[in-house]
Backbone of each chain as ProteinMPNN parsed JSONL, in Angstrom:
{"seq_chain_A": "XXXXXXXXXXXXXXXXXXXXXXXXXXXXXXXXXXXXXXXXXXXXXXXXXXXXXXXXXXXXXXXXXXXXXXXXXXXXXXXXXXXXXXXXXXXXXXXXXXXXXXXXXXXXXXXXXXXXXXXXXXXXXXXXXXXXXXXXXXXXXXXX", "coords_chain_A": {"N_chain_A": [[3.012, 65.073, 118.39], [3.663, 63.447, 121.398], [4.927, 64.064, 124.583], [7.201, 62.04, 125.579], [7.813, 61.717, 123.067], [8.472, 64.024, 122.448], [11.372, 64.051, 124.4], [12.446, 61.649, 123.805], [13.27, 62.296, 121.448], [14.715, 64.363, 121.647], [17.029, 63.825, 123.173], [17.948, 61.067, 121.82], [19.442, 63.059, 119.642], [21.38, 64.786, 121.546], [22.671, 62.317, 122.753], [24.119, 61.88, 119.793], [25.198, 64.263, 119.624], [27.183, 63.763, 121.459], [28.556, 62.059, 120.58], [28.038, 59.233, 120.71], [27.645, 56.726, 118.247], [24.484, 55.823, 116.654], [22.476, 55.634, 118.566], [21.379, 53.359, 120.879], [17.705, 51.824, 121.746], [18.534, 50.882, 124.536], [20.36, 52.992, 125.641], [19.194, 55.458, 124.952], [16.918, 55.111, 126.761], [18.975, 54.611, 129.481], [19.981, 57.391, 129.361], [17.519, 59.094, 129.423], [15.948, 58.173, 130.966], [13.251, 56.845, 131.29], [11.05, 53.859, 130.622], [11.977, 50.825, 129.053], [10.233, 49.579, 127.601], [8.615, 52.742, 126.872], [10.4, 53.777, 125.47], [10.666, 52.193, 123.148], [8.379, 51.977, 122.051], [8.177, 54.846, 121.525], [10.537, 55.197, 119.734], [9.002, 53.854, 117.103], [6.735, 55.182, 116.639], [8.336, 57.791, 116.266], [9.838, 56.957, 114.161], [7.824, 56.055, 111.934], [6.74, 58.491, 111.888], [8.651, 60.005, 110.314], [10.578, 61.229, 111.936], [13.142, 59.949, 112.714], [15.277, 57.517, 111.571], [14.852, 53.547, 112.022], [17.369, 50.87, 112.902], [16.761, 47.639, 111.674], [16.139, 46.206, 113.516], [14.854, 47.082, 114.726], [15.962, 48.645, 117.182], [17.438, 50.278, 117.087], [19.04, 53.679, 116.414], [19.393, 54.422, 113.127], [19.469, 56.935, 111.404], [19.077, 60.11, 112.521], [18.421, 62.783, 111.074], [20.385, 65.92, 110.616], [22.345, 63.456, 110.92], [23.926, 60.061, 110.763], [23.802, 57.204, 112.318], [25.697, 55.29, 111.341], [28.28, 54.3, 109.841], [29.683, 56.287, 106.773], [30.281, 57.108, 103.667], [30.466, 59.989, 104.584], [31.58, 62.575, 106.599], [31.973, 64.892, 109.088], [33.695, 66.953, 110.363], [34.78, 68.7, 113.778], [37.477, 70.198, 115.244], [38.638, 67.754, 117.443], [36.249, 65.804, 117.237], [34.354, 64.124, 115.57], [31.092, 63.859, 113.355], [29.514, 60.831, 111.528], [27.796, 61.81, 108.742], [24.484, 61.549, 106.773], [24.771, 62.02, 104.057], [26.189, 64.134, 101.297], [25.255, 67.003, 101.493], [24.089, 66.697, 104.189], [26.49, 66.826, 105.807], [27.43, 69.623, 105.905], [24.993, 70.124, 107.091], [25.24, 69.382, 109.72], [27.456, 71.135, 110.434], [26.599, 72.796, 109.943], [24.85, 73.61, 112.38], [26.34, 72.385, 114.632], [28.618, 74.19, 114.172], [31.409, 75.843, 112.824], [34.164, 73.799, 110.562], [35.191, 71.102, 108.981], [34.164, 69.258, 106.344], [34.169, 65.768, 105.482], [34.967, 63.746, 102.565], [34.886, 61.122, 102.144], [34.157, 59.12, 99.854], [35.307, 60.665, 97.67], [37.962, 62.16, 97.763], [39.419, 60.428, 99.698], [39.537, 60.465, 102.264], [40.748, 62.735, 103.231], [40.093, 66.428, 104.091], [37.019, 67.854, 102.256], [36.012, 70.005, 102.227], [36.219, 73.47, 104.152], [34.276, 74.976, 106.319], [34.63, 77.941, 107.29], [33.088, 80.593, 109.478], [31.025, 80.452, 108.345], [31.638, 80.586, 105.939], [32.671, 79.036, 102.768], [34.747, 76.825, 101.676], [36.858, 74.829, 99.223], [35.451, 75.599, 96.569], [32.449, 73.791, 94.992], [30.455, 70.879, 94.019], [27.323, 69.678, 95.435], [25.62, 66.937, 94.583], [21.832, 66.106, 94.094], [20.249, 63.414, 94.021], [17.609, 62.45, 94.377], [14.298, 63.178, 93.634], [12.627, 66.389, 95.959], [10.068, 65.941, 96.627], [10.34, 63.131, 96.902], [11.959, 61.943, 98.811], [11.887, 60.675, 101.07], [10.905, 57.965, 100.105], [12.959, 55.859, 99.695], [15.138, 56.18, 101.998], [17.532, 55.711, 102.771], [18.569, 55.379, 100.389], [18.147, 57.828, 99.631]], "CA_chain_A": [[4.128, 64.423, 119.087], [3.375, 63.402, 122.973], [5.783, 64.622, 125.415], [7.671, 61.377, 125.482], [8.521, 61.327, 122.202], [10.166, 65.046, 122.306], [11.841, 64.145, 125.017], [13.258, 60.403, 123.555], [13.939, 62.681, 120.341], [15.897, 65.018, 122.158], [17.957, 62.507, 123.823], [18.364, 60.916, 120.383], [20.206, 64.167, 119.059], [22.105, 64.961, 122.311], [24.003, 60.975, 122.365], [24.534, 61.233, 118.509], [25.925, 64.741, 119.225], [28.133, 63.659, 122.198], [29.945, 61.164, 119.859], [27.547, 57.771, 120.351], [27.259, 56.08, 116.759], [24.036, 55.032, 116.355], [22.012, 55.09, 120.144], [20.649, 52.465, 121.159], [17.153, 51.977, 123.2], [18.831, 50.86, 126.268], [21.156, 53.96, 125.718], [18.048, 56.693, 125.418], [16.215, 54.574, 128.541], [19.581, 55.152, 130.192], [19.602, 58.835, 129.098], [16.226, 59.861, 130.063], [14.716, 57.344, 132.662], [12.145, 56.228, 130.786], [11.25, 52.625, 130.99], [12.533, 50.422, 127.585], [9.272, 50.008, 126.575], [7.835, 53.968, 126.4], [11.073, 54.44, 124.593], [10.258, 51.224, 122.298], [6.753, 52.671, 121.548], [8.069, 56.045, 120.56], [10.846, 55.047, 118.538], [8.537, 53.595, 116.467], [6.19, 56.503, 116.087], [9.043, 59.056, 115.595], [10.17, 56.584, 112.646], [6.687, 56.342, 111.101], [6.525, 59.76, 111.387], [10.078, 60.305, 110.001], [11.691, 61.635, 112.341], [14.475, 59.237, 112.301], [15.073, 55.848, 111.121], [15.962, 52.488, 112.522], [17.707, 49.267, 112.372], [15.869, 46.378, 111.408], [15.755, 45.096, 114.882], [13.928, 48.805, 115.62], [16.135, 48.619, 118.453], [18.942, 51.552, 117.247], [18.748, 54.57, 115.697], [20.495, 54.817, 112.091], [19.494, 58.276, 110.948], [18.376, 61.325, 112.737], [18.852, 64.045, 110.208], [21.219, 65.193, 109.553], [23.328, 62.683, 111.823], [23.951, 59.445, 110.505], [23.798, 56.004, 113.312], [26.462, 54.205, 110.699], [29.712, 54.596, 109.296], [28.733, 56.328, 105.524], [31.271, 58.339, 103.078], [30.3, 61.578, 104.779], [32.176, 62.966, 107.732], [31.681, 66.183, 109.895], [34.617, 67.345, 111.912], [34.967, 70.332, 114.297], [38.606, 70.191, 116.164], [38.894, 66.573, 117.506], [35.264, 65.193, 117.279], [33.718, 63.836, 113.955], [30.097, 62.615, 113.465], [28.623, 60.804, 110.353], [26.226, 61.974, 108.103], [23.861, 60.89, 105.587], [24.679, 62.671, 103.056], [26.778, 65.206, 101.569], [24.186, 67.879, 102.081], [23.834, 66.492, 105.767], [27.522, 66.961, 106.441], [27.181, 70.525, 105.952], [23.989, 70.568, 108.052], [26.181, 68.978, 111.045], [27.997, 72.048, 110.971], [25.507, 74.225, 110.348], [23.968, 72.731, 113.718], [27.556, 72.517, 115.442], [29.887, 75.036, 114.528], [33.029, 75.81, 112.028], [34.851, 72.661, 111.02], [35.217, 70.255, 108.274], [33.654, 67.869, 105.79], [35.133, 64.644, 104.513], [33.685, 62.763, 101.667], [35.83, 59.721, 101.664], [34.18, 58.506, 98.402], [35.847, 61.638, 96.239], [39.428, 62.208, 98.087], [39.957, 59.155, 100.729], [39.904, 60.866, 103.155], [41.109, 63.992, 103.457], [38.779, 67.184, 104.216], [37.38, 68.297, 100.483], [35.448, 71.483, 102.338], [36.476, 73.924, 105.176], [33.335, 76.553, 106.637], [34.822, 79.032, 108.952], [32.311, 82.217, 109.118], [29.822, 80.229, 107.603], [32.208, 80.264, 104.358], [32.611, 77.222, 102.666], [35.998, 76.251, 100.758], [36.832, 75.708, 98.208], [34.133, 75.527, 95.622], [32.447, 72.395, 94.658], [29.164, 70.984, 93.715], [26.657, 68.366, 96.084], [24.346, 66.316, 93.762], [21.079, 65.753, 94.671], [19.442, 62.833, 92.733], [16.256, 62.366, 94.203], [13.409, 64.757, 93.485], [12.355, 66.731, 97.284], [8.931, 64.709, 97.175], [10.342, 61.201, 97.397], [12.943, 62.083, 99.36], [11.793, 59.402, 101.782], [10.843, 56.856, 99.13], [13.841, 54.93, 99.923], [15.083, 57.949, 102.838], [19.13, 55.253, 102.679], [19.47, 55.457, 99.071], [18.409, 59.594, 99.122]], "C_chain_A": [[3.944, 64.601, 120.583], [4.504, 63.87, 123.45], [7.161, 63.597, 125.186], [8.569, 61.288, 124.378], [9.556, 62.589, 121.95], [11.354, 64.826, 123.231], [12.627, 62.866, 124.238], [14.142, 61.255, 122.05], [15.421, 63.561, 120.816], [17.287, 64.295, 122.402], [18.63, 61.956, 122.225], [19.643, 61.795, 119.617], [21.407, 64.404, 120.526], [23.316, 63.526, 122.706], [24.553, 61.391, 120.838], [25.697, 62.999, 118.808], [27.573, 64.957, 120.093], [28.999, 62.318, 121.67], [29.251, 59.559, 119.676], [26.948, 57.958, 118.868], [26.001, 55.835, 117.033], [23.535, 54.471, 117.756], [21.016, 54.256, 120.113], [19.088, 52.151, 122.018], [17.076, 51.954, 124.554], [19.861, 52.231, 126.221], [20.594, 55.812, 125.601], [17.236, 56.151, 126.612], [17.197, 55.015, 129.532], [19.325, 56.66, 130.14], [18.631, 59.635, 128.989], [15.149, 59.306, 130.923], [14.018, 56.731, 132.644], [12.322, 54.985, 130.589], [11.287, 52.219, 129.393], [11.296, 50.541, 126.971], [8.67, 51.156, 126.291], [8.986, 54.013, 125.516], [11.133, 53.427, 122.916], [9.347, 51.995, 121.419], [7.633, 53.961, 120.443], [9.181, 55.66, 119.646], [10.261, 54.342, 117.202], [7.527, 54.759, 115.976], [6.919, 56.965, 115.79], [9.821, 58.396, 114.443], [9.25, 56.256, 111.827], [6.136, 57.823, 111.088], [7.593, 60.815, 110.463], [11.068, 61.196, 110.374], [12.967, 61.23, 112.71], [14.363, 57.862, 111.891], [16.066, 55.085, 112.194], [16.291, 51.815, 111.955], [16.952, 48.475, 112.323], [15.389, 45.595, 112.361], [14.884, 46.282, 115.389], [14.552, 49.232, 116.805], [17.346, 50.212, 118.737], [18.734, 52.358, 116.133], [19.906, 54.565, 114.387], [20.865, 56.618, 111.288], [18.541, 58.722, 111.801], [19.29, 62.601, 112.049], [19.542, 65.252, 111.145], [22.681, 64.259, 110.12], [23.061, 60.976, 110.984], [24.776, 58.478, 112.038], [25.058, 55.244, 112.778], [27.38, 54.92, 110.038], [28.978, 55.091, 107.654], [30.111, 57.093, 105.273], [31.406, 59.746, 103.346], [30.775, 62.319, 106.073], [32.369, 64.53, 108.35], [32.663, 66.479, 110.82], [34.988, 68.498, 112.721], [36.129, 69.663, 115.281], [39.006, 68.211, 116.136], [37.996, 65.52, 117.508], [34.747, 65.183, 116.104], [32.1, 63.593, 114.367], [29.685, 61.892, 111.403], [27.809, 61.577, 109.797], [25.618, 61.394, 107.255], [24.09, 60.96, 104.699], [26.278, 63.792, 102.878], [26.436, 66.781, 102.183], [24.377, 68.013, 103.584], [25.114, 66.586, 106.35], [27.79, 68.49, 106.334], [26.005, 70.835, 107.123], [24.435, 69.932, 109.573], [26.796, 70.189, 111.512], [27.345, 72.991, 110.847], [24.756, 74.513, 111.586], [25.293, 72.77, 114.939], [28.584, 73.537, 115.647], [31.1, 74.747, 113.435], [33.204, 74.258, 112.133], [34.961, 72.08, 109.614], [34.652, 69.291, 107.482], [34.342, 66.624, 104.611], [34.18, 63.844, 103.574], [34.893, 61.823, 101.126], [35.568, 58.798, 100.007], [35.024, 59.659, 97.083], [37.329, 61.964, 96.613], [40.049, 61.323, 99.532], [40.358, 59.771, 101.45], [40.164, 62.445, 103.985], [40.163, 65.195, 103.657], [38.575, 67.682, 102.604], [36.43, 70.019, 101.24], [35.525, 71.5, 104.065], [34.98, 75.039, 105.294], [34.258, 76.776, 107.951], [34.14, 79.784, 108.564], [31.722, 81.735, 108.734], [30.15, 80.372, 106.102], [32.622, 79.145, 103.909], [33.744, 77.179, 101.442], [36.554, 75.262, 101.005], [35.576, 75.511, 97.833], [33.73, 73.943, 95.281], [30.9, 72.304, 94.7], [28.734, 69.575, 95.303], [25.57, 68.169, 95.014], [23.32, 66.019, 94.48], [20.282, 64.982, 93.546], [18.143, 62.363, 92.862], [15.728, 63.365, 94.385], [12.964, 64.872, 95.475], [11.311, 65.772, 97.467], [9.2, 63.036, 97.227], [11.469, 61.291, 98.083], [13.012, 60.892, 100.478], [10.498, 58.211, 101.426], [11.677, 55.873, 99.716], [14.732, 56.107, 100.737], [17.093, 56.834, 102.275], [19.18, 55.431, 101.364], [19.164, 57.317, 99.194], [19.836, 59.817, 99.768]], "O_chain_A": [[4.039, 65.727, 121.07], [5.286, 64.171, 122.548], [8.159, 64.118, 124.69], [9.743, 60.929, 124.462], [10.718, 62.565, 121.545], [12.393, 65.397, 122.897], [13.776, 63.245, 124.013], [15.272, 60.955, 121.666], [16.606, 63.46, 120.5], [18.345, 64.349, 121.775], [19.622, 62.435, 121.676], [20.623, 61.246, 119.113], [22.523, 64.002, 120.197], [24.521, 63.695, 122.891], [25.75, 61.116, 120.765], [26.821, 63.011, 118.305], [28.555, 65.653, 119.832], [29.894, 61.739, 122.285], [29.666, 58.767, 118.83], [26.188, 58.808, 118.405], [26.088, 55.387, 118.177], [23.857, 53.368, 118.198], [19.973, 54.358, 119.467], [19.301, 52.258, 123.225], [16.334, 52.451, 125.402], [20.145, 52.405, 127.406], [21.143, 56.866, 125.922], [16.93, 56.984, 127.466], [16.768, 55.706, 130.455], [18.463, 57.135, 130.88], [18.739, 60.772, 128.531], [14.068, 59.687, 131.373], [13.757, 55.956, 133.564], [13.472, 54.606, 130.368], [10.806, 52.962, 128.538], [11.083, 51.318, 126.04], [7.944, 50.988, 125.311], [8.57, 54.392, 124.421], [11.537, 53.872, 121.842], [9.578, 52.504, 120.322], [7.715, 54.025, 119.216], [8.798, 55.784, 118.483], [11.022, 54.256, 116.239], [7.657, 55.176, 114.826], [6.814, 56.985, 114.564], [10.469, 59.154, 113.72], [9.707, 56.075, 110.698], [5.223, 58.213, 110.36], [7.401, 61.967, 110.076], [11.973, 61.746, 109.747], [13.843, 62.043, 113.005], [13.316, 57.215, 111.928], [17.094, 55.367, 112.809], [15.994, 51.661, 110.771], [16.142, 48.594, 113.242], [14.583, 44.667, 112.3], [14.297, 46.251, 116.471], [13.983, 50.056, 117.52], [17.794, 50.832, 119.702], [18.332, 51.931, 115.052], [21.111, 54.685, 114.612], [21.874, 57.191, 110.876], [17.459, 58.167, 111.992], [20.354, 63.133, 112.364], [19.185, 65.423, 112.31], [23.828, 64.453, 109.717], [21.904, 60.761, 110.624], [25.806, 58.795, 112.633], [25.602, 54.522, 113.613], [27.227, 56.096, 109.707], [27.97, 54.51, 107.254], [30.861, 57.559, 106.131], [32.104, 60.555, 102.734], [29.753, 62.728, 106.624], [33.14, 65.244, 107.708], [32.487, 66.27, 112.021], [35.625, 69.353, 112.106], [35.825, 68.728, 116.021], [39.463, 67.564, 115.194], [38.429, 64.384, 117.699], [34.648, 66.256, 115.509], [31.808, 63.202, 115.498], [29.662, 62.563, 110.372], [26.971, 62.099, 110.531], [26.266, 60.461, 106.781], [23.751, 60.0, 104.006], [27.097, 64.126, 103.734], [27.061, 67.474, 102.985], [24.713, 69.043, 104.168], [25.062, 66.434, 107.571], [28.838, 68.633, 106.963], [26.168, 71.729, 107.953], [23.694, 70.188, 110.522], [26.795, 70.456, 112.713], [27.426, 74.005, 111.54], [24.119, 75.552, 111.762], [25.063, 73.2, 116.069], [29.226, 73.803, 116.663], [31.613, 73.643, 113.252], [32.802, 73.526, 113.037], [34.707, 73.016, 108.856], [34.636, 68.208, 108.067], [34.777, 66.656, 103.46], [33.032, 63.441, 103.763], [35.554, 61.825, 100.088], [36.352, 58.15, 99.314], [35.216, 59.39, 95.898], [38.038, 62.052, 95.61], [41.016, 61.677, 100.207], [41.582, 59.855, 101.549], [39.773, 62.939, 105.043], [39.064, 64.828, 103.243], [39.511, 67.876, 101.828], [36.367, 71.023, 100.532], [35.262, 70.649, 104.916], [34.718, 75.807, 104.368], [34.498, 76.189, 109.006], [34.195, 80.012, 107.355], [31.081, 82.633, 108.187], [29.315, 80.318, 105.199], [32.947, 78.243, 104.682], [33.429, 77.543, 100.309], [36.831, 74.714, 102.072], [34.664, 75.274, 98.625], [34.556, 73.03, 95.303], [30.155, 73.164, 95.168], [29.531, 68.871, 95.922], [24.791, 69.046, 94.64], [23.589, 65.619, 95.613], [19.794, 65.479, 92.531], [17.493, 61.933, 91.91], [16.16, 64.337, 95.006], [12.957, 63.884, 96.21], [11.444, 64.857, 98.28], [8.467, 62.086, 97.504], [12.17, 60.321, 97.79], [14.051, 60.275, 100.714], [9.579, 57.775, 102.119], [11.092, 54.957, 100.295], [15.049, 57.051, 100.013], [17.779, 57.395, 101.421], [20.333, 55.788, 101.122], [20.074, 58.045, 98.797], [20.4, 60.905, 99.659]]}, "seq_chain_B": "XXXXXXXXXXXXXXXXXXXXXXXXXXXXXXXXXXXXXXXXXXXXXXX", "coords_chain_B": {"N_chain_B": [[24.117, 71.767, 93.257], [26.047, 74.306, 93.925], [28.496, 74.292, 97.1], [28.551, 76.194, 99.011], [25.594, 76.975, 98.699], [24.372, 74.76, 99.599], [25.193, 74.747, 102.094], [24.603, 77.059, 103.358], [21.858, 76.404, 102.855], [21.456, 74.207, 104.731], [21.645, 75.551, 106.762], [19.135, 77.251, 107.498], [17.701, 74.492, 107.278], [17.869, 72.652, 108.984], [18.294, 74.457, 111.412], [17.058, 74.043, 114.167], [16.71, 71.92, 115.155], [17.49, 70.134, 116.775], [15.931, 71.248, 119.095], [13.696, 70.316, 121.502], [11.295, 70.955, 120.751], [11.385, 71.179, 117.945], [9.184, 70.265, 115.189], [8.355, 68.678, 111.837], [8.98, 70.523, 108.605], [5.764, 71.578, 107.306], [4.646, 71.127, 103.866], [4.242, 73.05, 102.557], [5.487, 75.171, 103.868], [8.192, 73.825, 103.531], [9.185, 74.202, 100.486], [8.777, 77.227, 100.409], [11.09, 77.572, 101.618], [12.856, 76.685, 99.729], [12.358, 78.142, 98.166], [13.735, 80.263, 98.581], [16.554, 79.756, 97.837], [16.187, 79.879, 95.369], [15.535, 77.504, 94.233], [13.252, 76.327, 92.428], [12.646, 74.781, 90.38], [10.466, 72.154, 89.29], [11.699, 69.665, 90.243], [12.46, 70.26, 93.219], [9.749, 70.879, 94.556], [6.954, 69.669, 96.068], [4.508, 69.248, 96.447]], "CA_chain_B": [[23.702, 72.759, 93.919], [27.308, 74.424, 95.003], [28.744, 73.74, 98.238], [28.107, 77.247, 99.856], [24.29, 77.015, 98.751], [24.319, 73.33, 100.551], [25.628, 74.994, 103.556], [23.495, 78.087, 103.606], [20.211, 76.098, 102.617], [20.989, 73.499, 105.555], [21.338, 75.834, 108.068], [17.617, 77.157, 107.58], [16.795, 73.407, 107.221], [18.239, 72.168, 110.63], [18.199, 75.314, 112.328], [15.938, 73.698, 115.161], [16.138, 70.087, 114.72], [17.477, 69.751, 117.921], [15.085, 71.602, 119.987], [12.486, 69.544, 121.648], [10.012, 71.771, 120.282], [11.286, 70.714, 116.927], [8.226, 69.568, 113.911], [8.677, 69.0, 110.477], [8.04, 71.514, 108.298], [5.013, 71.326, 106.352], [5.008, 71.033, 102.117], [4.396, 74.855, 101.487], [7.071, 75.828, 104.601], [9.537, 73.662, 102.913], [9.002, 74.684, 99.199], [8.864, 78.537, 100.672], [12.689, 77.86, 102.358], [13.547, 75.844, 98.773], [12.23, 79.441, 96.788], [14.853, 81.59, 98.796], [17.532, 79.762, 97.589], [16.154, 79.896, 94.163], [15.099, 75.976, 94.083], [12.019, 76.324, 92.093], [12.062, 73.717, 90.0], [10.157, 70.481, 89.746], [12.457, 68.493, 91.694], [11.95, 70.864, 94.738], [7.928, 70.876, 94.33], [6.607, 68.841, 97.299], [3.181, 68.9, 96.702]], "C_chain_B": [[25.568, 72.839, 94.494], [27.206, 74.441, 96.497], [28.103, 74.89, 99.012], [26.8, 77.779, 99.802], [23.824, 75.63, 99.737], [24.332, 74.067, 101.634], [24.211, 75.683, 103.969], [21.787, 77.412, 103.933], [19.769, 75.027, 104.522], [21.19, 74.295, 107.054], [19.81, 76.428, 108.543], [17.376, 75.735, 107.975], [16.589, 72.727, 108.753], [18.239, 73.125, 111.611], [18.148, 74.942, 113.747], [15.988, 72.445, 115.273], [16.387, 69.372, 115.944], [16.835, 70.045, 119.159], [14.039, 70.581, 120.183], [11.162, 69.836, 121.209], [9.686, 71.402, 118.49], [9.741, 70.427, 116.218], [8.849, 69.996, 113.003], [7.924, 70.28, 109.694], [7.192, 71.349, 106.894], [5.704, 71.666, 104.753], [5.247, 71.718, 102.406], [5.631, 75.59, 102.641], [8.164, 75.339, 103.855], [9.503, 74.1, 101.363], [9.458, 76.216, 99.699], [10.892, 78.564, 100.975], [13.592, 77.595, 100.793], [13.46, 77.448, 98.13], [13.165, 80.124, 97.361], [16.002, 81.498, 98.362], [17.327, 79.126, 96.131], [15.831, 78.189, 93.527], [13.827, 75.777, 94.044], [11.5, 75.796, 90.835], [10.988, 72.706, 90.604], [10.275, 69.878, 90.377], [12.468, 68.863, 93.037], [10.828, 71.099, 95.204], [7.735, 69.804, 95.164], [5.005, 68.264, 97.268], [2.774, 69.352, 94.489]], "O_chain_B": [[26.203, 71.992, 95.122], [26.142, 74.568, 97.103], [27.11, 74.604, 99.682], [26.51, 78.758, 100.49], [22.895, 75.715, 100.54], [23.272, 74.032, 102.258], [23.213, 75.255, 104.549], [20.925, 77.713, 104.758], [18.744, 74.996, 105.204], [20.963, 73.812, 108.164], [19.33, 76.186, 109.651], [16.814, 75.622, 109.064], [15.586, 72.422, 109.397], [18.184, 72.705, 112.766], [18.99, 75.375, 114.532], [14.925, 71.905, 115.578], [15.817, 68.33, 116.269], [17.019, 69.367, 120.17], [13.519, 70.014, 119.222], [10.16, 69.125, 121.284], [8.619, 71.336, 117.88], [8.941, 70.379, 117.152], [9.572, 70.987, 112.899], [6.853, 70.838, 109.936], [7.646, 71.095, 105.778], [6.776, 72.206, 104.479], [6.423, 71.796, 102.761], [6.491, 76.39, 102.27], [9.052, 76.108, 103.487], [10.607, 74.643, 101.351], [10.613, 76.486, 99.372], [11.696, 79.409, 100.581], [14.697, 78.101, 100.603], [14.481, 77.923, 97.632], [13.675, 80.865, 96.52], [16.729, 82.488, 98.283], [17.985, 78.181, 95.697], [15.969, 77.918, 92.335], [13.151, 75.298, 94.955], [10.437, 76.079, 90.281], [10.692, 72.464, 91.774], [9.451, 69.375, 91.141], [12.484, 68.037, 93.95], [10.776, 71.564, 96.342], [8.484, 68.855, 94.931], [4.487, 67.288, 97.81], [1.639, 69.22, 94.03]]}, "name": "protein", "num_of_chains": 2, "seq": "XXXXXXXXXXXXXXXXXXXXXXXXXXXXXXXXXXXXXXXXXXXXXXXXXXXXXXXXXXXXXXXXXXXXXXXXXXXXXXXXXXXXXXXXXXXXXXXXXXXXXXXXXXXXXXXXXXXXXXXXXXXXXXXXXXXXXXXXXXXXXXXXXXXXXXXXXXXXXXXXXXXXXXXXXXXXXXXXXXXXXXXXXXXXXXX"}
């Protein structure tokens, strides 16, 4: 990974964790200087290398683990700031990455938080499924 | 996998993910992080 691309990755993680959905290339060019096309280039390497995925236009980031670019059933909240995630898994690894707080899984109680970690404790009890095996995990990375 | 093994497992996993220094971590690193939390099945076998 060239310099460029830790640096566009960084950037990447620092918008998604200051609240932008889903940054855009003119929105990491703003946020690190770099001209559209070096940041063109590398978002394409750092999504053939899988470090995050794009949109179909290649132009916006949808997933950088465990942050989700798009609205999804999985929600991360510490105080008054949420972000997506991919996953249920990945809404745990938001706060494992952020800090105490909340996870919503709008597909099992509409809404409401179904797990609190303070202390790195996690209530109440409850399972996360995982239905693809670890090695195909990015087979199809939106349906894992 | 219960919720408070989810948690636990993804804070190893992401630990770092935001450092610029960040890389993925090879098969046998991730298999090694999967055996601590007893995920030594099949379905956690990478290679």
């Amino acid at each position: 990974m060239g310099t460029v691309d830790r640096v566009v990755r960084a950037a990447v993680f620092r918008l998604l964790v200051a609240g932008l959905e889903g940054p855009t290339l003119g929105d990491v060019a703003e946020e690190t200087g770099l001209e559209a096309d070096e940041v063109a280039r590398s978002f394409l390497w750092l999504a053939d290398e899988h470090r995050l995925t794009l949109s179909a236009g290649k132009d916006r980031v949808v997933m950088a683990h465990p942050f989700s670019g798009v609205s999804t059933d999985y929600r991360s909240r510490i105080g008054n700031s949420a972000w997506w995630a991919n996953c249920g898994w990945d809404a745990f690894g938001i706060l494992a990455l952020l800090g105490d707080g909340e996870v919503v899984d709008k597909s099992g109680n509409g809404g409401e938080p179904a797990w609190t970690v303070a202390d790195g404790v996690v209530t109440p009890a409850g399972l996360v499924h995982f239905v693809v095996p670890a090695a195909q995990f990015w087979d199809d990375i939106a349906f894992t | 996998m219960d919720v408070q093994t989810a948690y636990d497992l993804s804070v190893i996993w992401y630990q770092d993910r935001m450092s610029e220094d960040w890389v993925p971590a090879s098969p046998a690193e991730a298999e090694a992080i999967f055996d601590r939390f007893g995920l030594t099945s099949r379905f956690w076998r990478l290679s």
